[in-house]
C-alpha positions as CSV (number, residue, x, y, z in Angstrom):
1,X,-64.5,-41.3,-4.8
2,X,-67.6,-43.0,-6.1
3,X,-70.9,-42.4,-3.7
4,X,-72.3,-46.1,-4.9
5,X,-69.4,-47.2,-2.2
6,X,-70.6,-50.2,-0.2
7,X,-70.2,-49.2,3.0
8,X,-70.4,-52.4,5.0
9,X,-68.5,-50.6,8.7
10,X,-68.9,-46.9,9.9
11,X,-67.4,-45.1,13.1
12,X,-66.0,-41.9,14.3
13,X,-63.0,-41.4,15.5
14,X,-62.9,-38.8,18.2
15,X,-59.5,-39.0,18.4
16,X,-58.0,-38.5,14.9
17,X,-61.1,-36.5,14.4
18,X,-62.2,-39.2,11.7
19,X,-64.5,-41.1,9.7
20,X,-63.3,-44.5,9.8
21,X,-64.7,-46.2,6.6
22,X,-64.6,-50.1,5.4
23,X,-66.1,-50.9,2.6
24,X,-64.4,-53.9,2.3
25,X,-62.0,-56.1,0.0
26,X,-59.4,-54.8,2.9
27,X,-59.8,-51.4,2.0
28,X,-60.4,-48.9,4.7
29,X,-60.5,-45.0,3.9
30,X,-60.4,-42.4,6.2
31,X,-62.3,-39.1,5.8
32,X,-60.7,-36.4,8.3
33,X,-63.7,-34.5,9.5
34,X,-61.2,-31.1,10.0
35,X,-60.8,-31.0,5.9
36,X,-64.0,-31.2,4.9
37,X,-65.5,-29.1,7.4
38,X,-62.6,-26.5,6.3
39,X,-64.0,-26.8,2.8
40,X,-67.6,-25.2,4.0
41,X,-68.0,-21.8,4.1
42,X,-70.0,-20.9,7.4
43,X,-72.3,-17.9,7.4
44,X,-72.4,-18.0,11.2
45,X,-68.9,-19.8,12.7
46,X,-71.1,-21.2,15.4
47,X,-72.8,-23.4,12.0
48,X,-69.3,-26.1,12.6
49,X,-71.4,-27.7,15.6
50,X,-74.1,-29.2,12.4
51,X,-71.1,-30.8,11.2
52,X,-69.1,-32.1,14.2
53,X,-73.1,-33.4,15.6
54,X,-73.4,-35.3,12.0
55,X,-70.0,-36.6,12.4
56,X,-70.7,-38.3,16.2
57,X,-73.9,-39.4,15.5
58,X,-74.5,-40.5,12.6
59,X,-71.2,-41.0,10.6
60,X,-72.4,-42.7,7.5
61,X,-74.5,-39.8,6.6
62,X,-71.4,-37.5,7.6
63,X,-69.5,-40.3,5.2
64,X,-72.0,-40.4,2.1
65,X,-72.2,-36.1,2.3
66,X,-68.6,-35.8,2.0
67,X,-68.1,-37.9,-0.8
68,X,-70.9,-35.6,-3.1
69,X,-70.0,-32.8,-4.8
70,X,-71.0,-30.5,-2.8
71,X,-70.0,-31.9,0.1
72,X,-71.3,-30.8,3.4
73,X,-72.6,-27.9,2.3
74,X,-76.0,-29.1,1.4
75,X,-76.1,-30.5,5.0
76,X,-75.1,-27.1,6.7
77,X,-77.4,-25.4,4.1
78,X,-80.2,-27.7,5.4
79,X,-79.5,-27.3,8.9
80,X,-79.8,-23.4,8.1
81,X,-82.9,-23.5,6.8
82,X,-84.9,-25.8,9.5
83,X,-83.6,-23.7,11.7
């Protein structure tokens, strides 16, 4: 997926465990937060809260993060690291 998406809505989806993403022309992809966060590797198991706090409250980060190469790893990296 390209990251120069237009993301024009944003919202997380407790209940599918989702990013819900519109970025428009009636498309509407859906990032599911259990892959992706699957895809990290975690030095500490306890590390999945960074990802599931990203998700809830700020999902467009979560959204744009996903869609790099890396993918959340950077992020949970990050977190690490300030911490």
């Amino acid at each position: 997926m390209n990251n120069n998406l237009n993301f024009q809505f944003v919202m997380y989806e407790s209940a599918s465990d989702s990013i819900i993403v519109n970025i428009g022309e009636n498309s509407i992809p859906i990032i599911r937060c259990e892959e992706c966060n699957s895809s990290v590797t975690f030095d500490d198991p306890n590390d999945i809260v960074y990802l599931y706090q990203l998700a809830e409250e700020t999902p467009l980060l979560y959204a744009k993060l996903a869609l790099k190469e890396n993918r959340l790893r950077d992020y949970v990296d990050a977190m690490n690291w300030f911490n």
